[in-house]
mmJSON file of the N, C-alpha and C atoms, coordinates in Angstrom:
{"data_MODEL":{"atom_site":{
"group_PDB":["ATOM","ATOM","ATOM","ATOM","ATOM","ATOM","ATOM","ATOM","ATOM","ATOM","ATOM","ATOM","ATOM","ATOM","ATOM","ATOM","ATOM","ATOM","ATOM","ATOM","ATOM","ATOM","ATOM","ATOM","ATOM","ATOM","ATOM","ATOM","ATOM","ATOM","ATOM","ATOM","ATOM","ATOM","ATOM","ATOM","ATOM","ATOM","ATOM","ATOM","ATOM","ATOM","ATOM","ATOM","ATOM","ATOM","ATOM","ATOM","ATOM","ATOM","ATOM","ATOM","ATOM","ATOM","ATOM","ATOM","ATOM","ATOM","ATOM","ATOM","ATOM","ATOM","ATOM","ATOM","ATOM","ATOM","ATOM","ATOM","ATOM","ATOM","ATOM","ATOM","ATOM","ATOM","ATOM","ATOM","ATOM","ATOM","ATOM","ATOM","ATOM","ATOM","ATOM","ATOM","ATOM","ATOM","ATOM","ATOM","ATOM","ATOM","ATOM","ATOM","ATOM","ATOM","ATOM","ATOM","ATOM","ATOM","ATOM","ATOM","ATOM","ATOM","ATOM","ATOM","ATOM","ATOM","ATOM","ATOM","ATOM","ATOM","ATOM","ATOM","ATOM","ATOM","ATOM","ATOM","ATOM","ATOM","ATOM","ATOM","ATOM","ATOM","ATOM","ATOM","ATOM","ATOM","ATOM","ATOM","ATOM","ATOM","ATOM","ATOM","ATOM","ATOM","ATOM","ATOM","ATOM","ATOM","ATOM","ATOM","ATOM","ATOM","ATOM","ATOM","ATOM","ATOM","ATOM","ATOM","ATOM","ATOM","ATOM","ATOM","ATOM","ATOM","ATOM","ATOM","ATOM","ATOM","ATOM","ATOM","ATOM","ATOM","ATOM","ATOM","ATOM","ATOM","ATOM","ATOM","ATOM","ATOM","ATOM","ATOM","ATOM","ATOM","ATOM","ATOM","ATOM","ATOM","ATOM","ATOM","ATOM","ATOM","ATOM","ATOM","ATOM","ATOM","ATOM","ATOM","ATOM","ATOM","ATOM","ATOM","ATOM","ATOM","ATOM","ATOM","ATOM","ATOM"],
"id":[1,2,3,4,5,6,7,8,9,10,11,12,13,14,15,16,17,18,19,20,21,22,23,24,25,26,27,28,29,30,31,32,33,34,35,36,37,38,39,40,41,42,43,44,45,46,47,48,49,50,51,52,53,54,55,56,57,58,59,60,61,62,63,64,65,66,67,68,69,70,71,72,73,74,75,76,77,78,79,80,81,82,83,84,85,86,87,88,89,90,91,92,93,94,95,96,97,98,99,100,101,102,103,104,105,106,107,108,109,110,111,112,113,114,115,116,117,118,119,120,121,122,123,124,125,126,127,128,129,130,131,132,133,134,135,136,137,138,139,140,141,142,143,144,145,146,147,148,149,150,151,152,153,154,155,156,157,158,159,160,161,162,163,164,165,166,167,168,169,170,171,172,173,174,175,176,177,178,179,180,181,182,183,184,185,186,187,188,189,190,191,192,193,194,195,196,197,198],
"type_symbol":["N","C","C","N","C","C","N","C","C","N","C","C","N","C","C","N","C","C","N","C","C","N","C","C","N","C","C","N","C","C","N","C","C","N","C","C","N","C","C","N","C","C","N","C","C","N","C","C","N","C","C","N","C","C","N","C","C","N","C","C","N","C","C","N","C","C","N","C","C","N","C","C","N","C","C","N","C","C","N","C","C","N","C","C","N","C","C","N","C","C","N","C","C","N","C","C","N","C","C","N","C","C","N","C","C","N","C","C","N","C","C","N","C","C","N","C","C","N","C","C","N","C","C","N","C","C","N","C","C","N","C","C","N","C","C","N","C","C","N","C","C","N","C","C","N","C","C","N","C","C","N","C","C","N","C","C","N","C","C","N","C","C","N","C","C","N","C","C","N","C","C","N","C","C","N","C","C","N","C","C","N","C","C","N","C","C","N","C","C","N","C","C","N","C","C","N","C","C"],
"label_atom_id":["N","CA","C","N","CA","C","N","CA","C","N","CA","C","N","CA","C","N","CA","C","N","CA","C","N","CA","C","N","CA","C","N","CA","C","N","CA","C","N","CA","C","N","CA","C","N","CA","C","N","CA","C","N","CA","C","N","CA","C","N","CA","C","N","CA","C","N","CA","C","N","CA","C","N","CA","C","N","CA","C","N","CA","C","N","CA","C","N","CA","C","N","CA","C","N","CA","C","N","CA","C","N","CA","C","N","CA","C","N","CA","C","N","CA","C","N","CA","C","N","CA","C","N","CA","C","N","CA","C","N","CA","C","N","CA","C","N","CA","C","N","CA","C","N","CA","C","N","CA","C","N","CA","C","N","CA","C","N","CA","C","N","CA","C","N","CA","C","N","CA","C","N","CA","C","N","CA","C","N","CA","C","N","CA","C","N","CA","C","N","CA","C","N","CA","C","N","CA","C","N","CA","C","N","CA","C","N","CA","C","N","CA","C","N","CA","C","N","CA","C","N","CA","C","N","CA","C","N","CA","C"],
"label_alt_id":[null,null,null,null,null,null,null,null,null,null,null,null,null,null,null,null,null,null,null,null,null,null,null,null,null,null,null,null,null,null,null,null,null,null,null,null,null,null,null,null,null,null,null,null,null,null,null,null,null,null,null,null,null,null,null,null,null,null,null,null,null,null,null,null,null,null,null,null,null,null,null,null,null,null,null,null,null,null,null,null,null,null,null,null,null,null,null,null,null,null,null,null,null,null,null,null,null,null,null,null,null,null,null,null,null,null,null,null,null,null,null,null,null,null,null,null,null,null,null,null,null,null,null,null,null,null,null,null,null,null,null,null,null,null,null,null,null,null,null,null,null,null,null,null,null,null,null,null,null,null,null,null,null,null,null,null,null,null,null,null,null,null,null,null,null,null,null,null,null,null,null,null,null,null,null,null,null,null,null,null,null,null,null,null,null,null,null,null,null,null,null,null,null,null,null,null,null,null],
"label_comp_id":["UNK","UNK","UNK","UNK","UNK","UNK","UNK","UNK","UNK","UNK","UNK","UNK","UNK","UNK","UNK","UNK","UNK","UNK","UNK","UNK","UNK","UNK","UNK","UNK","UNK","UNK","UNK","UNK","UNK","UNK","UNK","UNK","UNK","UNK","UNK","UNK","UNK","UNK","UNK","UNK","UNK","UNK","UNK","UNK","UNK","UNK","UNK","UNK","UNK","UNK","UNK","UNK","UNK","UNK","UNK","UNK","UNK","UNK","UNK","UNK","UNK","UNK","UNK","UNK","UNK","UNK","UNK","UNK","UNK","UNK","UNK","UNK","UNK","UNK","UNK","UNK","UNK","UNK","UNK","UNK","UNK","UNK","UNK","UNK","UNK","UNK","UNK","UNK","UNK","UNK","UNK","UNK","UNK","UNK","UNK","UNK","UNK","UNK","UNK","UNK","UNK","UNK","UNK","UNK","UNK","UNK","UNK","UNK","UNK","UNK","UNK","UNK","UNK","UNK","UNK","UNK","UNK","UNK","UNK","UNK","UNK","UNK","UNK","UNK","UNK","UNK","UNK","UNK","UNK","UNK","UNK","UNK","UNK","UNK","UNK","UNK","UNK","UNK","UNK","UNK","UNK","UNK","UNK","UNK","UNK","UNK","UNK","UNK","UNK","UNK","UNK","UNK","UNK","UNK","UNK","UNK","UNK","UNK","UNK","UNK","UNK","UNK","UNK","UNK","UNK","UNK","UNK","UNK","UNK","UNK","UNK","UNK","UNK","UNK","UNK","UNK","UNK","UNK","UNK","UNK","UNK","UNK","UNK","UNK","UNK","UNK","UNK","UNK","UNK","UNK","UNK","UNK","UNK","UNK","UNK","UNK","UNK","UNK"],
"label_asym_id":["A","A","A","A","A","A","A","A","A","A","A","A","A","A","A","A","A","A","A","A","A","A","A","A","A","A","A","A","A","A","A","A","A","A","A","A","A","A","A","A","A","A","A","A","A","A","A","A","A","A","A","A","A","A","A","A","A","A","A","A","A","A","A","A","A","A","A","A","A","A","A","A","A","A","A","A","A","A","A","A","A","A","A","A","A","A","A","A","A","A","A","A","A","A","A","A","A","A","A","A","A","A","A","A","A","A","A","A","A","A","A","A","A","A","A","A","A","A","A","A","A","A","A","A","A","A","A","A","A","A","A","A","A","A","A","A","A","A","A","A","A","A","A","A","A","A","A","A","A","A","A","A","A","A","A","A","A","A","A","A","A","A","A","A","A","A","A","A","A","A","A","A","A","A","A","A","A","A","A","A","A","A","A","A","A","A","A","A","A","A","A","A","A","A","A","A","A","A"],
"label_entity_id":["1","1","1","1","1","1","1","1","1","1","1","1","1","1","1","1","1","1","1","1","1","1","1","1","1","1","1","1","1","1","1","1","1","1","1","1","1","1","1","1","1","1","1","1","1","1","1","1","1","1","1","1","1","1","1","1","1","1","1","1","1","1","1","1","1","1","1","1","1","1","1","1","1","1","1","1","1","1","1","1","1","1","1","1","1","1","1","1","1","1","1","1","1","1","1","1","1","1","1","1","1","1","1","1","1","1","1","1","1","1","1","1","1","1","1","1","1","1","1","1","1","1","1","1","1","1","1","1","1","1","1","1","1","1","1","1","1","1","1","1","1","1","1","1","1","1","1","1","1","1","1","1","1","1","1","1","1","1","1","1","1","1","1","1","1","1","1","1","1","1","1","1","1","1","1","1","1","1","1","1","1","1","1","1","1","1","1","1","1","1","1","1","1","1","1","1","1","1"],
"label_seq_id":[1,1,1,2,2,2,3,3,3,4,4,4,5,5,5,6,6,6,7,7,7,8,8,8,9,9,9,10,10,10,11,11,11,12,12,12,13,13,13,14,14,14,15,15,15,16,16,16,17,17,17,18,18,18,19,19,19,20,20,20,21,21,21,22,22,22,23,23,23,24,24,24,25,25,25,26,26,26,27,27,27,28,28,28,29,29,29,30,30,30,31,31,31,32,32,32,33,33,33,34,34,34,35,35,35,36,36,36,37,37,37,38,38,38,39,39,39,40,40,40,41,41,41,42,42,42,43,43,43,44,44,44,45,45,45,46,46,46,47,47,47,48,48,48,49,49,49,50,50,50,51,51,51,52,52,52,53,53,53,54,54,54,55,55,55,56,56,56,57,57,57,58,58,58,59,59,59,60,60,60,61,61,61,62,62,62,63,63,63,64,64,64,65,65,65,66,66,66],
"pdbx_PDB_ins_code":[null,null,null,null,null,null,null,null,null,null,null,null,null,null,null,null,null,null,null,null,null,null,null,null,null,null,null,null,null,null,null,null,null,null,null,null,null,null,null,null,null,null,null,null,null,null,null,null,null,null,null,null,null,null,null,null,null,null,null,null,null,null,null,null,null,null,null,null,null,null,null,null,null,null,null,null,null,null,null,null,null,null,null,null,null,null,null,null,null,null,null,null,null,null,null,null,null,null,null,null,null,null,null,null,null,null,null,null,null,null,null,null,null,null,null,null,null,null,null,null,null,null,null,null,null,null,null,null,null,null,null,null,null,null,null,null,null,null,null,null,null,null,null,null,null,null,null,null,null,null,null,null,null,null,null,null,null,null,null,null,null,null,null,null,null,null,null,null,null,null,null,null,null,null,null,null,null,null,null,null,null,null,null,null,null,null,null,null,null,null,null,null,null,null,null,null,null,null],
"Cartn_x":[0.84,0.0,0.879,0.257,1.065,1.165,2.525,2.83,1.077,1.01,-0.468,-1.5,-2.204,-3.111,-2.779,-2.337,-2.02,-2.094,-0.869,-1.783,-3.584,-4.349,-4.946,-6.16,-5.512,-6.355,-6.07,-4.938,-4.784,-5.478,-5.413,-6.728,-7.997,-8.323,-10.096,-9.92,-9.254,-9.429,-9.262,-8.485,-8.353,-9.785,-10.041,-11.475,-12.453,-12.661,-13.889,-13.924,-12.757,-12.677,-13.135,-12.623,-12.827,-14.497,-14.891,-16.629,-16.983,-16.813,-17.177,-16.925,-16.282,-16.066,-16.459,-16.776,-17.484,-19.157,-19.386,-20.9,-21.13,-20.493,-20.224,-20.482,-19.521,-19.503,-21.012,-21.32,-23.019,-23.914,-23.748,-25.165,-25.187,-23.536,-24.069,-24.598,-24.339,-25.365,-26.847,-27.038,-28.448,-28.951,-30.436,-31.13,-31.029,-30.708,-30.557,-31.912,-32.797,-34.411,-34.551,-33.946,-34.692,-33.66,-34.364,-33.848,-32.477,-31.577,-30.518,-30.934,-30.732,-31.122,-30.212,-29.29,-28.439,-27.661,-26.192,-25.944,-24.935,-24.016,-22.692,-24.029,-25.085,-25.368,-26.028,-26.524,-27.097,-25.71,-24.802,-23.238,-22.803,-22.969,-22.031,-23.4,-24.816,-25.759,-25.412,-25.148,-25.309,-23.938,-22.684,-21.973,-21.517,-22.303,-22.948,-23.444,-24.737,-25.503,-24.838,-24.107,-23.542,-22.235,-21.512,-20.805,-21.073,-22.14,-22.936,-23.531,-23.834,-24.733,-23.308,-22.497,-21.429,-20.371,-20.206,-19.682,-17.503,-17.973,-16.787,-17.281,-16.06,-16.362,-15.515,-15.776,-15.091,-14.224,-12.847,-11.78,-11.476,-11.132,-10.782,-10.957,-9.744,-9.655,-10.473,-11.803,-12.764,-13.653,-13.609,-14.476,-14.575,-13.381,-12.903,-13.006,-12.387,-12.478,-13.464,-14.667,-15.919,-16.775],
"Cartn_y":[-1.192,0.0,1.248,2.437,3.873,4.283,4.888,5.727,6.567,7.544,8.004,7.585,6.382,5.319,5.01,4.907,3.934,5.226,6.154,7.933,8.019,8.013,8.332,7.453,6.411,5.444,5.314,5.294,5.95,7.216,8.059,9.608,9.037,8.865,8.087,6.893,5.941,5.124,6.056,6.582,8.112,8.494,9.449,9.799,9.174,8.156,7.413,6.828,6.246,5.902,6.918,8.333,9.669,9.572,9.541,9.614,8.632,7.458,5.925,6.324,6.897,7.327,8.137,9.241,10.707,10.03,9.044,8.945,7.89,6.69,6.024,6.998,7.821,8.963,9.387,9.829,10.574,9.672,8.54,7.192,6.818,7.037,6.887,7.543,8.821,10.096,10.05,9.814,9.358,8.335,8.299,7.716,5.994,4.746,3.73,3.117,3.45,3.369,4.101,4.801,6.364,5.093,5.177,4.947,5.558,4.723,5.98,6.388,8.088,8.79,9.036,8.402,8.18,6.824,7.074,5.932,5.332,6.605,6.384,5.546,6.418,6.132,4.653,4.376,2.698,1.992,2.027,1.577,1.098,2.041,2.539,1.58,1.511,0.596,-0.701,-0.688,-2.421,-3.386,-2.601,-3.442,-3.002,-2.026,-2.457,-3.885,-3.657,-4.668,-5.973,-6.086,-7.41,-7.751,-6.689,-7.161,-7.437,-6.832,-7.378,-8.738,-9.079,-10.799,-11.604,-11.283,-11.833,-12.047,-11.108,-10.697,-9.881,-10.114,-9.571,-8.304,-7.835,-6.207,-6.749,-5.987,-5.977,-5.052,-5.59,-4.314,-3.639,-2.356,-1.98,-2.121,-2.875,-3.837,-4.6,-5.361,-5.93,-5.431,-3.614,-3.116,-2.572,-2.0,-1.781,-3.223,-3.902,-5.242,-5.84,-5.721,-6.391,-5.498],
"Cartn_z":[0.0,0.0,0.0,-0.417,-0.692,0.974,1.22,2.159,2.427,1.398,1.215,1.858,1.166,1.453,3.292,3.85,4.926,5.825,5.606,6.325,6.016,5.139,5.315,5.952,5.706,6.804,7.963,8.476,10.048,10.074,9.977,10.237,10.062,9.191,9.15,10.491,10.708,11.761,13.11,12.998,15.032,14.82,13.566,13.741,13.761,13.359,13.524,15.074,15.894,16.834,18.324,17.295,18.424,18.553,17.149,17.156,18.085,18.115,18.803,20.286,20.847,21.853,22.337,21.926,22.038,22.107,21.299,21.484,22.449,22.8,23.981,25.62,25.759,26.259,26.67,25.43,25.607,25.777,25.171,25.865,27.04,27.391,29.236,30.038,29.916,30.46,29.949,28.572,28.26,28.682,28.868,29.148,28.191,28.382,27.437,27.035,27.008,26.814,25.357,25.395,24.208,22.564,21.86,20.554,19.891,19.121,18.656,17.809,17.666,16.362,15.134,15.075,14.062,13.404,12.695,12.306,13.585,13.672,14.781,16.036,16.2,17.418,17.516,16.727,16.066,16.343,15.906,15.501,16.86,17.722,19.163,19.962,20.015,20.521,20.344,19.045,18.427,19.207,19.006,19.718,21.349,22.23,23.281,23.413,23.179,23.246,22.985,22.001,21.349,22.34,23.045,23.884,25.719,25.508,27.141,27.053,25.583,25.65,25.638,24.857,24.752,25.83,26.547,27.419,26.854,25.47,25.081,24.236,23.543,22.797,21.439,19.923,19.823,19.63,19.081,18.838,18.031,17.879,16.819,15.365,15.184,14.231,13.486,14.689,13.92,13.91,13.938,13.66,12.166,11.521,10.457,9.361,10.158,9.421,8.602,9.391,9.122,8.276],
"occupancy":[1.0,1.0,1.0,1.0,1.0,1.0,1.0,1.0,1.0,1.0,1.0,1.0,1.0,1.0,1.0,1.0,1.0,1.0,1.0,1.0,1.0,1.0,1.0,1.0,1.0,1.0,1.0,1.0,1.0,1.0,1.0,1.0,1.0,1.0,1.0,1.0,1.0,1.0,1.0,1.0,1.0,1.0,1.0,1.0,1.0,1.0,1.0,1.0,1.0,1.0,1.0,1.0,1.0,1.0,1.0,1.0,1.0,1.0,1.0,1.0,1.0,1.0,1.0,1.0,1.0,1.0,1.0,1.0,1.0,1.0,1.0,1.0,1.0,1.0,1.0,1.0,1.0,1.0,1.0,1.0,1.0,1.0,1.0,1.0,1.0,1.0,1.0,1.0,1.0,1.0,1.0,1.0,1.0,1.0,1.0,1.0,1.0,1.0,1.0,1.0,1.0,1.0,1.0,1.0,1.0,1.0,1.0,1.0,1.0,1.0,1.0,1.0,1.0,1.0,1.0,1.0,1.0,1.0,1.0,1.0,1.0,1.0,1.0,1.0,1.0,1.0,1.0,1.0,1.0,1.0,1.0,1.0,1.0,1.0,1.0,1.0,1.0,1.0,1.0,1.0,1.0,1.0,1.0,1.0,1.0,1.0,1.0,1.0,1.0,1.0,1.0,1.0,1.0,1.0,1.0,1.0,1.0,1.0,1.0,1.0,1.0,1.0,1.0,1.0,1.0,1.0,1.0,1.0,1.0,1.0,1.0,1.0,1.0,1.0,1.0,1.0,1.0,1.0,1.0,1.0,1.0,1.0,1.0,1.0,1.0,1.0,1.0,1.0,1.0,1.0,1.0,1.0,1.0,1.0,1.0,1.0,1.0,1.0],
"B_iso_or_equiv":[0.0,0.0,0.0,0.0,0.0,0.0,0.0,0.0,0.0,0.0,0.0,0.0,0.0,0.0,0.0,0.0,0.0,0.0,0.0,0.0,0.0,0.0,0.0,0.0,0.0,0.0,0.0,0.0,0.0,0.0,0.0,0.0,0.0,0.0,0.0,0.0,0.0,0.0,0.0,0.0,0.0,0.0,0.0,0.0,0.0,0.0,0.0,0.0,0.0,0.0,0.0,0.0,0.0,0.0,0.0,0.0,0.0,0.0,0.0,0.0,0.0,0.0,0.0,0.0,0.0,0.0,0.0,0.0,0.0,0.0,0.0,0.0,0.0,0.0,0.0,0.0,0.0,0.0,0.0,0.0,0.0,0.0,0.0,0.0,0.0,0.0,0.0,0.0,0.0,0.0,0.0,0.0,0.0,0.0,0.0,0.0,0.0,0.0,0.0,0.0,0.0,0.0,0.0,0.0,0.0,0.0,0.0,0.0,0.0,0.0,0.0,0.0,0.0,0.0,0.0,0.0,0.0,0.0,0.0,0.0,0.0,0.0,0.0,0.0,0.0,0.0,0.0,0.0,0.0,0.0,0.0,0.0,0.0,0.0,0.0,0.0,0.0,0.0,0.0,0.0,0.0,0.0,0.0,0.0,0.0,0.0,0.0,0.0,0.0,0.0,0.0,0.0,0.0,0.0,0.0,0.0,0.0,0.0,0.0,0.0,0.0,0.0,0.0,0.0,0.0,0.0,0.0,0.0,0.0,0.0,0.0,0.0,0.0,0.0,0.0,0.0,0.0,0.0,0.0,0.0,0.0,0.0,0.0,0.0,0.0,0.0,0.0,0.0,0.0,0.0,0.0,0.0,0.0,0.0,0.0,0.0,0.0,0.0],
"pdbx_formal_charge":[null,null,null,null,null,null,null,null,null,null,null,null,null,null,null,null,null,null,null,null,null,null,null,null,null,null,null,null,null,null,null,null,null,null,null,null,null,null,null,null,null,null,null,null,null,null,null,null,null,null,null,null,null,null,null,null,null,null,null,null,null,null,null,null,null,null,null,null,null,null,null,null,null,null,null,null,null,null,null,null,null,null,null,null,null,null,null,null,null,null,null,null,null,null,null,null,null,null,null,null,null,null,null,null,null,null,null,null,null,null,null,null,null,null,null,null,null,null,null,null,null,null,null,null,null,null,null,null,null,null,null,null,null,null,null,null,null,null,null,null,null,null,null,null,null,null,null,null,null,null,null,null,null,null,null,null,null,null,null,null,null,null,null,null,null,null,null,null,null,null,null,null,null,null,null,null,null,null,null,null,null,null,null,null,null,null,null,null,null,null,null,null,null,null,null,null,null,null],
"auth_seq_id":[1,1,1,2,2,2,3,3,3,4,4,4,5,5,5,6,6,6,7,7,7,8,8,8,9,9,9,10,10,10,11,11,11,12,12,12,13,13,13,14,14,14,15,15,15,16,16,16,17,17,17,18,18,18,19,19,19,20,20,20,21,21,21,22,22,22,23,23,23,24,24,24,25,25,25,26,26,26,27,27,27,28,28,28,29,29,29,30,30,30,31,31,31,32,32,32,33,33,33,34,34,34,35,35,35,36,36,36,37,37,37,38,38,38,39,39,39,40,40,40,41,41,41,42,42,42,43,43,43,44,44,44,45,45,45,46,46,46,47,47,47,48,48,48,49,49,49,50,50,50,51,51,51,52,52,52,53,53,53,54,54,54,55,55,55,56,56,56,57,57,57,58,58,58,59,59,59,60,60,60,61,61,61,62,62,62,63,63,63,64,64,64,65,65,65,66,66,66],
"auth_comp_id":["UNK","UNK","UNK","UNK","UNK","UNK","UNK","UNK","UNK","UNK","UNK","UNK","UNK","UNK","UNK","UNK","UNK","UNK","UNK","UNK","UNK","UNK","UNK","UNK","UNK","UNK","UNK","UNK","UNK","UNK","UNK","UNK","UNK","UNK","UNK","UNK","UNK","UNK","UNK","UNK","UNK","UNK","UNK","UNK","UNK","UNK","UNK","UNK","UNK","UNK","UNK","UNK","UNK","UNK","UNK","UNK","UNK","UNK","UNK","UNK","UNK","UNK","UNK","UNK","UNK","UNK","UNK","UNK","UNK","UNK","UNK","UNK","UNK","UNK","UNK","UNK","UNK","UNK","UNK","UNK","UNK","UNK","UNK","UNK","UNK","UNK","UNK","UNK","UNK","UNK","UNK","UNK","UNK","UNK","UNK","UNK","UNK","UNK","UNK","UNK","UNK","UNK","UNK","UNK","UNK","UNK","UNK","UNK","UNK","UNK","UNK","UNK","UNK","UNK","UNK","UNK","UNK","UNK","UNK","UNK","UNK","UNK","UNK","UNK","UNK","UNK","UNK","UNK","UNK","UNK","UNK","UNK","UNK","UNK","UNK","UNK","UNK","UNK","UNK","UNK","UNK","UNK","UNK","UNK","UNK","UNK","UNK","UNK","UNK","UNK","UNK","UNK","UNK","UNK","UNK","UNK","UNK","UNK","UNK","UNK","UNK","UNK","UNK","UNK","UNK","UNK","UNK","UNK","UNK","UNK","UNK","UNK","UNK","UNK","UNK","UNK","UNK","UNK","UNK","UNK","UNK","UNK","UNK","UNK","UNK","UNK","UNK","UNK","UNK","UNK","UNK","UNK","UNK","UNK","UNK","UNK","UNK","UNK"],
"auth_asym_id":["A","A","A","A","A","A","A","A","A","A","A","A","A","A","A","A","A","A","A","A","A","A","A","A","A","A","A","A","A","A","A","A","A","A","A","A","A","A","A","A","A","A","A","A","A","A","A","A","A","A","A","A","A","A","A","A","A","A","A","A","A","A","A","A","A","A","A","A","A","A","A","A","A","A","A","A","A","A","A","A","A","A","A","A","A","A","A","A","A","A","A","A","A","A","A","A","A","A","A","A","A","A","A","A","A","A","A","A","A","A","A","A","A","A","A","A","A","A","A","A","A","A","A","A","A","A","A","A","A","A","A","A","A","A","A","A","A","A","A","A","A","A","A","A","A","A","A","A","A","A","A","A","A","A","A","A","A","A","A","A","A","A","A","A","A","A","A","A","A","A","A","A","A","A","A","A","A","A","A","A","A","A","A","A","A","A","A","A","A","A","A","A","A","A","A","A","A","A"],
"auth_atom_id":["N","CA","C","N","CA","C","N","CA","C","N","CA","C","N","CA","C","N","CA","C","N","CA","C","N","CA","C","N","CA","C","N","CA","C","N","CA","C","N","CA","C","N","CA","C","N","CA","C","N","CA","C","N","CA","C","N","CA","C","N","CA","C","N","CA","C","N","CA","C","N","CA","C","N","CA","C","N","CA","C","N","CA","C","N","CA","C","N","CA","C","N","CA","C","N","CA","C","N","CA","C","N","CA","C","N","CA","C","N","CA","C","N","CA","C","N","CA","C","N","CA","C","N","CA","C","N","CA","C","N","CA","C","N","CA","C","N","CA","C","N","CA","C","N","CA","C","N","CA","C","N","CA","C","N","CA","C","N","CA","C","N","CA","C","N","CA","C","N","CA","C","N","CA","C","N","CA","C","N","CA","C","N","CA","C","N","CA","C","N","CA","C","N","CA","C","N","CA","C","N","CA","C","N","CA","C","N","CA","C","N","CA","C","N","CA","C","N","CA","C","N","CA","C","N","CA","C","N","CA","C"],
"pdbx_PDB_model_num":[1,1,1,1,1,1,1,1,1,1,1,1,1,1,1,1,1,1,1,1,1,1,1,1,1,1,1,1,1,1,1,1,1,1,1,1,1,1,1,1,1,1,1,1,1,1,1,1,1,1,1,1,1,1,1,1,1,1,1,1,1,1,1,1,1,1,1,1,1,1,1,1,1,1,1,1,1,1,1,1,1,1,1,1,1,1,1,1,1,1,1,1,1,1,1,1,1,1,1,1,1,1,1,1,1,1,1,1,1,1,1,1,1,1,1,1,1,1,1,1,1,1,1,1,1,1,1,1,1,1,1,1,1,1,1,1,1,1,1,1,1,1,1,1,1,1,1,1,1,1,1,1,1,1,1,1,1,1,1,1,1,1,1,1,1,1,1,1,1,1,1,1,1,1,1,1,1,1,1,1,1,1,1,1,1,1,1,1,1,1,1,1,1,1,1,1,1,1]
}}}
C-alpha cells in the first residue's frame, strides 16, 4: 500500500474511533431506553448490546475489518 493510502487510513481510523467514543460517552449520560437517532449512534448501541450478551467487545480492528 502507498505511504499516502495507509496515512490516510490511520486519520479516518483516530477519527472514527474519536466519534465511537465521544458517542459512547453521551449514551451513558443518556437515558438507554430512548432509541438511537443516528448511524454512529445505532453503531455505538449495536456493539454495546452485542458485547454485554457476549460478554466480550469488539476491537478496533474488527471493527474496520468487518
Amino acid at each position: 500500500m502507498s505511504s499516502k493510502y495507509q496515512r490516510a487510513l490511520r486519520t479516518m481510523k483516530h477519527y472514527v474511533l474519536n466519534v465511537i467514543s465521544e458517542e459512547q460517552a453521551r449514551q451513558q449520560e443518556e437515558n438507554s431506553t430512548t432509541k438511537p437517532k443516528n448511524l454512529v449512534s445505532s453503531l455505538v448501541a449495536a456493539i454495546k448490546k452485542e458485547s454485554s450478551e457476549r460478554g466480550t467487545s469488539l476491537t478496533p480492528n474488527e471493527v474496520f475489518d468487518e
